[in-house]
C-alpha positions as CSV (number, residue, x, y, z in Angstrom):
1,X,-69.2,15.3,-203.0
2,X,-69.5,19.0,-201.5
3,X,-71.5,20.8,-204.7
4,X,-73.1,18.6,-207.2
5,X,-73.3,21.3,-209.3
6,X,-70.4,23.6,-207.8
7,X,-67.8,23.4,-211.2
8,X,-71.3,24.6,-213.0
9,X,-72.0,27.5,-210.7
10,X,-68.1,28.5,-210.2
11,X,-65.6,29.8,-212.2
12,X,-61.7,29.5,-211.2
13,X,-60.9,31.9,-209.0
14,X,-57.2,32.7,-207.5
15,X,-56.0,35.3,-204.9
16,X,-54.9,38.4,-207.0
17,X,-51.5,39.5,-206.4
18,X,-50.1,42.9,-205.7
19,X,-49.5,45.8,-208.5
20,X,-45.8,44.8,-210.3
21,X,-44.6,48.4,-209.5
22,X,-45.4,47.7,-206.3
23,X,-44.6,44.5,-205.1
24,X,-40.5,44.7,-207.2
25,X,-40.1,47.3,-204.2
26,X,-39.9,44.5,-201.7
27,X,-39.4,40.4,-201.2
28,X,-42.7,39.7,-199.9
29,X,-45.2,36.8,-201.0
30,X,-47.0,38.7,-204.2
31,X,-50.4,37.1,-203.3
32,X,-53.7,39.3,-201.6
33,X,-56.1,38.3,-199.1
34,X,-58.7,35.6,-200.4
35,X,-61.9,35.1,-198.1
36,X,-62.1,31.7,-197.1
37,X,-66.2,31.9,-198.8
38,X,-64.0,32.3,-202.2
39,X,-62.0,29.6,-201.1
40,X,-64.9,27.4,-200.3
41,X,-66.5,27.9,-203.6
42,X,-63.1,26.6,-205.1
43,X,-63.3,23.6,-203.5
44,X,-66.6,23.7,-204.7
45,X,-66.0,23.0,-208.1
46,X,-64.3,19.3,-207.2
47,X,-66.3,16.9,-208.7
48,X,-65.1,14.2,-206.4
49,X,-64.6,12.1,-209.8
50,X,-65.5,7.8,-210.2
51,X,-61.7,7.4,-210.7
52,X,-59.4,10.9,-209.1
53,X,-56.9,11.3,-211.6
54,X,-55.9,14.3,-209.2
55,X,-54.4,11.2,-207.1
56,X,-52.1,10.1,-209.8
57,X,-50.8,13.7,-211.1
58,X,-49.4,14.5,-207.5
59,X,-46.5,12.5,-206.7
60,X,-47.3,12.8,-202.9
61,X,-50.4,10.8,-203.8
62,X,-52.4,13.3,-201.8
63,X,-56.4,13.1,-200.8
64,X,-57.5,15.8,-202.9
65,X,-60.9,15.0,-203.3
66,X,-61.6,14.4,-200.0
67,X,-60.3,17.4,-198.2
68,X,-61.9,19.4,-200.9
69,X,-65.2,18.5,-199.5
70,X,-63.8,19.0,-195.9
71,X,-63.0,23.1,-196.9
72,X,-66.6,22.8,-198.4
73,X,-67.8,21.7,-195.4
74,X,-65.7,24.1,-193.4
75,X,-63.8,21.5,-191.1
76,X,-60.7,22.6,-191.6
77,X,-58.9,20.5,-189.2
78,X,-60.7,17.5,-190.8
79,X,-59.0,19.2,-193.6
80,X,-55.4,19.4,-192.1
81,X,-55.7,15.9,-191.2
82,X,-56.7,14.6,-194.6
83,X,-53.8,16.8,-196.1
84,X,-51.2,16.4,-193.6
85,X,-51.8,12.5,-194.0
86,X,-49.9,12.1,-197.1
87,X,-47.6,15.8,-197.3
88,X,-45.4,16.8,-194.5
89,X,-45.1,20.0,-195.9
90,X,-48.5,21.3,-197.5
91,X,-47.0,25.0,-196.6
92,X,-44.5,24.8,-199.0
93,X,-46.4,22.9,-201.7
94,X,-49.2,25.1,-201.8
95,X,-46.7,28.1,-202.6
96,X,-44.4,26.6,-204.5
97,X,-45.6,23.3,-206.1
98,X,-46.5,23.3,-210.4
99,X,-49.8,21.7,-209.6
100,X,-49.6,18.4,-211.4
101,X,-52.5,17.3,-209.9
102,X,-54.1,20.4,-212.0
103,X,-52.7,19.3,-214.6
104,X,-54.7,15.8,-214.2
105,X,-57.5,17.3,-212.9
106,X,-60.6,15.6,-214.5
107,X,-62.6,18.9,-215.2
108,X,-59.4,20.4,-216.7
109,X,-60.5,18.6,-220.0
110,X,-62.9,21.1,-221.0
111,X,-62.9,23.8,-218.5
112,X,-60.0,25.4,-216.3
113,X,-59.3,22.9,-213.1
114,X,-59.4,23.1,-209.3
115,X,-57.5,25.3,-207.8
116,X,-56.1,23.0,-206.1
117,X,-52.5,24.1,-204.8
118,X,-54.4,27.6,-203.3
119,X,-57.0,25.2,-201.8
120,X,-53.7,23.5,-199.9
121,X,-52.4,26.5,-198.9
122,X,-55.4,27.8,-197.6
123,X,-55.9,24.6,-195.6
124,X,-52.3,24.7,-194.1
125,X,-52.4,28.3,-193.1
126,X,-55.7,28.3,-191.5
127,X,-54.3,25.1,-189.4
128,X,-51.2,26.9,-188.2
129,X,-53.5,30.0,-187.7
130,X,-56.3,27.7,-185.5
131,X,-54.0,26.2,-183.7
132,X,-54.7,23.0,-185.4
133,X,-50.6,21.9,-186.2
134,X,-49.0,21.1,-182.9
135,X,-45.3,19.3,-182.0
136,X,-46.4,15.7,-181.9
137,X,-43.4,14.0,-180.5
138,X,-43.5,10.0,-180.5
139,X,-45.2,8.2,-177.6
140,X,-42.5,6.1,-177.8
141,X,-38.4,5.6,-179.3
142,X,-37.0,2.7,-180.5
143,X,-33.5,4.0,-179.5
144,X,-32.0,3.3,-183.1
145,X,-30.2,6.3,-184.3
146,X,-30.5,8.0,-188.2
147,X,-28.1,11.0,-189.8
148,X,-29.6,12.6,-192.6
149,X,-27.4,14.3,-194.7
150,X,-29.0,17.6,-196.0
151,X,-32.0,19.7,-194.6
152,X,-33.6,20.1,-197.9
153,X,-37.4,19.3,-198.7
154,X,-36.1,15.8,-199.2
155,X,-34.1,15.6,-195.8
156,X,-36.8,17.4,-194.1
157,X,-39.6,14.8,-195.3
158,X,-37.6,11.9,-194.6
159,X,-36.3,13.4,-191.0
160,X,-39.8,13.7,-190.0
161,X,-41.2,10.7,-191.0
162,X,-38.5,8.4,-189.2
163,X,-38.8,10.9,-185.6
164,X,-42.5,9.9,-186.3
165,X,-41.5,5.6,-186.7
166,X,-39.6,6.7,-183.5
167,X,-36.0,7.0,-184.4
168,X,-33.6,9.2,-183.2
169,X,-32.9,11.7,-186.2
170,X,-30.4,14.5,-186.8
171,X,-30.3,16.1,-189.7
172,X,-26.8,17.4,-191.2
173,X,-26.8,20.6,-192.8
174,X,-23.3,22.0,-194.3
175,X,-24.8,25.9,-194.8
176,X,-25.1,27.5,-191.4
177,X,-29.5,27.5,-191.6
178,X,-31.8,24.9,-192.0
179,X,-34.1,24.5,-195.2
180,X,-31.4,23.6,-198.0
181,X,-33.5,25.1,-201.8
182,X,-36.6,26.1,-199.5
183,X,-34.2,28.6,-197.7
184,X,-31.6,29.8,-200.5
185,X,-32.5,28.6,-203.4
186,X,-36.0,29.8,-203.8
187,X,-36.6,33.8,-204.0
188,X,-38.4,35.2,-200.6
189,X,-41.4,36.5,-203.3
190,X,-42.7,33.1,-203.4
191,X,-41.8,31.6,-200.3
192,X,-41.1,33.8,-197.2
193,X,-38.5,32.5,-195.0
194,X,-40.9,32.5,-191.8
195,X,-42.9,29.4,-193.1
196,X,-39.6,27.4,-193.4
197,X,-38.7,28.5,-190.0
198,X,-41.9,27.8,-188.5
199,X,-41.6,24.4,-189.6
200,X,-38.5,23.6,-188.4
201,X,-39.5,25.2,-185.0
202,X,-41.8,22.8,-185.2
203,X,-39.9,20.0,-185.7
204,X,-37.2,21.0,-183.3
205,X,-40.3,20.7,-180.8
206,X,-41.2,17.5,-182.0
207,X,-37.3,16.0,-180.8
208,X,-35.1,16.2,-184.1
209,X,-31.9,17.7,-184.1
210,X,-30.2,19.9,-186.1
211,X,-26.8,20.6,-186.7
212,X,-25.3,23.7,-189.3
213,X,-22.3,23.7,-190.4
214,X,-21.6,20.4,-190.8
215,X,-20.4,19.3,-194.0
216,X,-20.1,15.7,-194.5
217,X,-17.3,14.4,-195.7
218,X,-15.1,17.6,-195.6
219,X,-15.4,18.4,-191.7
220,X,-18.1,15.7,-190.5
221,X,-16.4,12.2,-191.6
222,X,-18.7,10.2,-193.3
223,X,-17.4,6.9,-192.6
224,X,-17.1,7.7,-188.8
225,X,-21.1,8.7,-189.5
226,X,-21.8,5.6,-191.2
227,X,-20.5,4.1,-188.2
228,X,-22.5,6.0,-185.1
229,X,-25.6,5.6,-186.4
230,X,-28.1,2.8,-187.2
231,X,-28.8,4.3,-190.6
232,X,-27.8,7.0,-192.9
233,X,-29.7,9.2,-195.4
234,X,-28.3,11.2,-198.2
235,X,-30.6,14.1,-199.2
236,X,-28.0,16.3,-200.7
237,X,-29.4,16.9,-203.9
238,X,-28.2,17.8,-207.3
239,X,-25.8,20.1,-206.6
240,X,-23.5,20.6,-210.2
241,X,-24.8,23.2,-212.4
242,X,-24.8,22.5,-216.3
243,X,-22.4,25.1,-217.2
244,X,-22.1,26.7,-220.8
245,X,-18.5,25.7,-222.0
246,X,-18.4,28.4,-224.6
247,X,-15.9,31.3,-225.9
248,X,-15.9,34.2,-223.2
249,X,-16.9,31.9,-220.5
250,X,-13.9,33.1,-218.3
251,X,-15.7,36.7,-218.2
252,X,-16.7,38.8,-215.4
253,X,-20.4,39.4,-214.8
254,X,-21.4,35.7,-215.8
255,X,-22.9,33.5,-212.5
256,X,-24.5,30.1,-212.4
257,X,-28.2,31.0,-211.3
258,X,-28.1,29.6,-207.7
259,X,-25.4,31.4,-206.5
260,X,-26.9,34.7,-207.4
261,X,-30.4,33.6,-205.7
262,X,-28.3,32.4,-202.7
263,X,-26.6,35.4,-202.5
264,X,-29.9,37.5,-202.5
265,X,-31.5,35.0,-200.0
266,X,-28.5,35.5,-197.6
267,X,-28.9,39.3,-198.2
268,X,-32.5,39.2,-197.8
269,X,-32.1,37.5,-194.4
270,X,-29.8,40.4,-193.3
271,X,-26.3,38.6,-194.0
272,X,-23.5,40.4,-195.3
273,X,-22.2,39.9,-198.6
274,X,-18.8,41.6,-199.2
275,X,-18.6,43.8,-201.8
276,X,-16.1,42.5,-204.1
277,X,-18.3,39.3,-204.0
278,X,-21.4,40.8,-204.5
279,X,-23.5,39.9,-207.5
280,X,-26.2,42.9,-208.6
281,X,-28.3,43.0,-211.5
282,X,-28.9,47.2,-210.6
283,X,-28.5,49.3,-213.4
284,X,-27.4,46.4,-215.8
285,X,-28.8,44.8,-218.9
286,X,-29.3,41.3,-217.5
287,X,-30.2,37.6,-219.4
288,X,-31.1,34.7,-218.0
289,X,-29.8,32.2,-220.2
290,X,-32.6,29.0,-219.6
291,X,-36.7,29.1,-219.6
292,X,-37.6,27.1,-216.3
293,X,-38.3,28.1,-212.8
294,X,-35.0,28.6,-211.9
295,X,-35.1,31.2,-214.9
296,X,-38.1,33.0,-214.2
297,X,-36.9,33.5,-210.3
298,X,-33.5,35.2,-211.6
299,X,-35.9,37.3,-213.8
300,X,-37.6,38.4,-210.4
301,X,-34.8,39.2,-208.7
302,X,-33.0,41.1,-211.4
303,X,-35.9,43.5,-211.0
304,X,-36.2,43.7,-207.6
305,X,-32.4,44.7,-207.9
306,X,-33.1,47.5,-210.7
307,X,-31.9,46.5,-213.7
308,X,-31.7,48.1,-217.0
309,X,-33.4,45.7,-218.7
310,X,-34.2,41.8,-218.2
311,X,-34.0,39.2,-221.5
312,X,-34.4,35.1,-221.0
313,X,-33.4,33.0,-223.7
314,X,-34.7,29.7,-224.4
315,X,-33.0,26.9,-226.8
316,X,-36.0,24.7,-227.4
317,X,-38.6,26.4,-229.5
318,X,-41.6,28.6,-228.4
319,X,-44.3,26.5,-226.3
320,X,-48.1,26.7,-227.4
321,X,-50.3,29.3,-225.8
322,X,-53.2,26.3,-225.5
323,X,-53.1,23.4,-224.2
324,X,-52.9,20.0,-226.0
325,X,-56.3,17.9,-225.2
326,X,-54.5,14.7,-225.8
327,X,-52.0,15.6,-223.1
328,X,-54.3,14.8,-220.5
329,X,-53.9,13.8,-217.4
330,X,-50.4,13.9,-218.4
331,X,-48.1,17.5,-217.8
332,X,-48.6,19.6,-221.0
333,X,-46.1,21.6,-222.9
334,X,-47.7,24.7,-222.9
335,X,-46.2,28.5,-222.5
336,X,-46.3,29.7,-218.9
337,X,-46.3,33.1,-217.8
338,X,-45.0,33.7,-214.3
339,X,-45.6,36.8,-212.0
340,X,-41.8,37.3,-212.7
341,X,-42.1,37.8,-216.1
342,X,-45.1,39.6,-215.3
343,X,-43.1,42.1,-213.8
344,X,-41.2,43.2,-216.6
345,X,-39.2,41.0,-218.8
346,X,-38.3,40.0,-222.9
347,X,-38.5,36.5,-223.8
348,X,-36.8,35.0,-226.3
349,X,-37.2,31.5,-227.7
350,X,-35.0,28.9,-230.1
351,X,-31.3,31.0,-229.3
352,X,-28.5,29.0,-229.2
353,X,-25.6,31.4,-226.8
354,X,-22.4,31.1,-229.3
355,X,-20.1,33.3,-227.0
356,X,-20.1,35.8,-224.4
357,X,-18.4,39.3,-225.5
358,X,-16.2,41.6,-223.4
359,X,-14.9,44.3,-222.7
360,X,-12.1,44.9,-220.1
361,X,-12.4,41.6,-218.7
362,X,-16.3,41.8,-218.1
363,X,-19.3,40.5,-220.5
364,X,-20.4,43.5,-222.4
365,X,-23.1,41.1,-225.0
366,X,-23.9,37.9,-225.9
367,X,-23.1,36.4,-229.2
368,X,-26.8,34.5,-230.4
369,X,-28.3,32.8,-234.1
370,X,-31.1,31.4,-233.9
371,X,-32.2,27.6,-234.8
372,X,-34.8,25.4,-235.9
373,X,-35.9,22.4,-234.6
374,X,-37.0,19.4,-237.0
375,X,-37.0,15.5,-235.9
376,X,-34.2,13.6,-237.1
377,X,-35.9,10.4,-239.2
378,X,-33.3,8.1,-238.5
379,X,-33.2,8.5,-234.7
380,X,-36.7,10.3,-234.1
381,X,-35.0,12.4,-231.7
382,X,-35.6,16.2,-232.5
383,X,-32.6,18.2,-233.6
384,X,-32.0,21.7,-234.4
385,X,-30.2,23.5,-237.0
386,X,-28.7,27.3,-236.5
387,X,-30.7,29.7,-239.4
388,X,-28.2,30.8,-242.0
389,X,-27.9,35.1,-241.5
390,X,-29.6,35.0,-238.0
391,X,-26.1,36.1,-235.8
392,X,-26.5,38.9,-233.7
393,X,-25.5,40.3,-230.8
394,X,-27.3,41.8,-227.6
395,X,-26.5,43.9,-224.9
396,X,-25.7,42.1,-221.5
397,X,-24.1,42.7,-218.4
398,X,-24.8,40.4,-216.1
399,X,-25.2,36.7,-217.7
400,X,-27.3,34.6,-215.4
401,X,-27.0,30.5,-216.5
402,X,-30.1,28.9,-215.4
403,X,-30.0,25.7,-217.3
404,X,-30.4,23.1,-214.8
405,X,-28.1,20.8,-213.0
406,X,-26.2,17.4,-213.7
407,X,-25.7,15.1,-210.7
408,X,-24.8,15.1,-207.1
409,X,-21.2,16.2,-206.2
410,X,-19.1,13.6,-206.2
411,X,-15.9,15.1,-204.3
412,X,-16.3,14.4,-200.5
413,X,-19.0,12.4,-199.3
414,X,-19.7,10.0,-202.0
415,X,-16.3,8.8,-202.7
416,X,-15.9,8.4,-199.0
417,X,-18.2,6.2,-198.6
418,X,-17.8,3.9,-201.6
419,X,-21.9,4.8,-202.7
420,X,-21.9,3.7,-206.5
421,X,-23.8,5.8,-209.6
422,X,-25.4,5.0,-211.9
423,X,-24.6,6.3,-215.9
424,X,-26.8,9.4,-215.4
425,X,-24.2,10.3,-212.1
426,X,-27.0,10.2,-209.5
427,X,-26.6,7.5,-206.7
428,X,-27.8,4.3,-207.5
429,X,-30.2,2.6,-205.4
430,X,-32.4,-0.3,-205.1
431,X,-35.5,0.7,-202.9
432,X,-34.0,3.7,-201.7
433,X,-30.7,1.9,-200.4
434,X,-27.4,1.9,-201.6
435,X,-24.9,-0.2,-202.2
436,X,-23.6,0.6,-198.5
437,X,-25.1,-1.6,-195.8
438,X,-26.7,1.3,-193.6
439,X,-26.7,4.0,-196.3
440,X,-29.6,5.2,-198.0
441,X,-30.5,8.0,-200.6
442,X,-33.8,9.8,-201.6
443,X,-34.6,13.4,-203.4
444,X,-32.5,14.7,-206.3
445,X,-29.3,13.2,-205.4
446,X,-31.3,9.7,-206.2
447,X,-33.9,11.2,-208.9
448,X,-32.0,14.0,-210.6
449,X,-33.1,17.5,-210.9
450,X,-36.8,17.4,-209.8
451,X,-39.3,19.0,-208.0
452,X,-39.9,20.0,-204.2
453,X,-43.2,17.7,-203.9
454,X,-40.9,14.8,-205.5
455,X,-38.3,15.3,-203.0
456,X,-40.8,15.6,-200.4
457,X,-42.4,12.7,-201.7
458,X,-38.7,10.5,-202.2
459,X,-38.1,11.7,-198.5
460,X,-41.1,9.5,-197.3
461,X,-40.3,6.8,-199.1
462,X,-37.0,6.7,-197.9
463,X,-38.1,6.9,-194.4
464,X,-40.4,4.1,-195.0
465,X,-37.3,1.8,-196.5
466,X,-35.3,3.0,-193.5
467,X,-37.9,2.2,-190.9
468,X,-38.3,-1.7,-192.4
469,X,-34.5,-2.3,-192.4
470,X,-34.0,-0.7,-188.7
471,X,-37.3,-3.0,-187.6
472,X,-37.5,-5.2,-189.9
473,X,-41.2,-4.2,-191.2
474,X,-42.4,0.0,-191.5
475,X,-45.0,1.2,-189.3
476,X,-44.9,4.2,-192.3
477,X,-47.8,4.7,-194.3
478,X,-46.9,4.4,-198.3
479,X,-47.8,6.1,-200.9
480,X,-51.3,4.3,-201.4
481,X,-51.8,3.7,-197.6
482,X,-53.4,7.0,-196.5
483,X,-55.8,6.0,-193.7
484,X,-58.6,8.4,-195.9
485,X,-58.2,6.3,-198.6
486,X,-58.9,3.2,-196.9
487,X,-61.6,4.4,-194.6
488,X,-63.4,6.2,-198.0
């Protein structure tokens, strides 16, 4: 345990991020310096509990208490090494990972929890900065051959792990850079471009290929792919936005959320984006039209752009500002405030969208009532009802839909190869394999719409499946097989 008495003597404590009038001026991380002695008293306040809850929250499984003490201790490769054990990626989870293992965190039931996503951050940066995370190729290759189809987190987790089994691996990317959501999906503000390129550099060193502008199964054949190498893995991801099939849909000025954050992301990265195409929130009244992540990081961007003003919407009621005791270790529903929001925004909650309005072919306002939610006794499921006299109407020029996605595209790659879904439309698999000999699948495009540690986390698995049908047992750790945990 590093402090017996460290969560008594510390107080949570995160970096604090730069002035909102400030930091909407540019697309850099939002975050100040934090001393690594601040850093150490975080990790300070681990109690290094009987049974690590911590463990369970984080779908990676990682060895939180343990590299806690290590950053205590100030061995921060012993750190890397504990961390880098179970998360291929601890760069891009300590930026832009929810923290469920804070969320479990044992002192969270009566006090505020570890930081522990900062803490993994920390621990990653100072590794890249010491020198600490070097190419590691394979001592030796087995000479079998994987594709993996998509260069997402999933793609990228499960294209490491199998160069590290020593497989051959190329990964298949149809956009023309590597890094899938990590490189247009998610705003530069929260993760900076140079840390996905960093790690692919890395990578690249470590003997995986990569190939852009390949789209399987519209000018890479699938079935020729399925063919050339031992094994294939889909990590395409969700890809089919839940669209809002109401009257005025057809309107200029209304975009599914990912294609405006692509679009900045391209432009961020110095790509051209024609004008006629172009999709600016500057000088308009902009709403987001869904409360998640995906919401919040339109809401960003609008401001970064200039916009008049910024509204979300929400259909499901107003989330409690406190958190529910009984919800632990389990994720809470509770309100969250992002630095986004923080940076100017209205928020809105229980509006159902009835129609867009326009004017000259373009959204001009959006037609809203708002609803109430009661459980339906028959069914138990929860229902709402629109609130007789509550119609109105609001300003909005640009309407961003930020509702979430469906399933994986079907069109292309799936139907070529004959992979079955299931009744949700995501691929259906029994240990990570599909119903195609060598094919596999792992990350959204198995799970649904998730997060980047669960992809990062499906990508392992997958590997591990991969590496037992290619050699007939995994030399792969699993989830529960971190070295830490059995040497602890």
């Amino acid at each position: 345990m590093a402090d017996p008495k460290g969560f008594l003597k510390y107080d949570r404590s995160l970096p604090s991020t730069r002035k909102p009038e400030e930091r909407v001026k540019d697309y850099k991380e939002i975050y100040e310096d934090f001393s690594e002695e601040q850093t150490k008293e975080q990790a300070a306040r681990c109690m290094d509990c009987g049974v690590p809850f911590c463990h369970s929250g984080c779908p990676l499984g990682n060895i939180i208490p343990e590299f806690n003490e290590a950053v205590y201790e100030e061995d921060w490769q012993l750190a890397y090494e504990i961390l880098s054990d179970t998360n291929n990626f601890p760069e891009f989870t300590g930026r832009i990972c929810p923290a469920p293992c804070e969320a479990a965190c044992v002192l969270g039931i009566n006090q505020p929890p570890v930081a522990i996503e900062h803490i993994e951050k920390s621990i990653a940066e100072k590794a890249f900065e010491s020198g600490y995370v070097r190419p590691q190729p394979p001592a030796l290759r087995t000479g079998k051959k994987v594709a993996v189809v998509g260069s997402g987190p999933a793609g990228l987790a499960a294209a490491a792990q199998l160069n590290k089994a020593g497989h051959l691996v190329t990964v298949f990317e149809r956009s023309d850079r590597i890094g899938g959501l990590l490189r247009y999906g998610i705003p530069d503000f929260k993760l900076e471009k140079f840390v996905v390129e960093r790690r692919v550099a890395l990578m690249e060193a470590e003997g995986i290929r990569f190939r852009t502008g390949a789209d399987v199964g519209r000018n890479v054949d699938p079935v020729a792919l399925a063919k050339q190498y031992e094994a294939v893995v889909l990590c395409g991801g969700s890809t089919v936005p839940r669209d809002l099939n109401i009257p005025g849909r057809e309107l200029g000025g209304i975009h599914f959320a990912m294609d405006f954050l692509e679009q900045n992301n391209r432009r961020v990265a110095g790509e051209a984006v024609a004008e006629e195409a172009a999709i600016s929130a500057k000088g308009k009244h902009v709403v987001v039209i869904g409360g998640g992540d995906t919401g919040a990081d339109c809401v960003g961007t609008s401001n970064r752009h200039g916009a008049k003003s910024v509204t979300q919407i929400e259909l499901m009621p107003k989330p409690p500002s406190e958190r529910d005791p009984l919800s632990w270790p389990n994720w809470p529903v509770v309100l969250r405030t992002s630095s986004s929001h923080e940076e100017g925004c209205e928020r809105e909650w229980a509006l159902l969208t009835k129609a867009f309005v326009g004017k000259d072919g373009k959204v001009k306002a959006l037609r809203l009532v708002n609803v109430e939610w009661a459980k339906d006794e028959q069914t138990g499921k929860h229902r709402f009802q629109e609130v007789e006299g509550s119609e109105r109407e609001i300003p909005c020029e640009l309407a961003l839909i930020a509702i979430g996605f469906i399933h994986p595209q079907f069109q292309g790659m799936l139907e070529q190869l004959g992979v079955e879904v299931d009744e949700r439309g995501n691929v259906r698999d029994e240990n990570y394999r599909t119903n195609v000999e060598n094919v596999f699948v792992a990350g959204d495009m198995r799970r649904g719409q998730s997060l980047v540690v669960w992809a990062i986390a499906e990508g392992r698995e997958a590997a591990r499946s991969v590496d037992a049908f290619l050699a007939g047992d995994s030399v792969l750790e699993s989830r529960d097989s971190s070295r830490f945990v059995l040497d602890s």
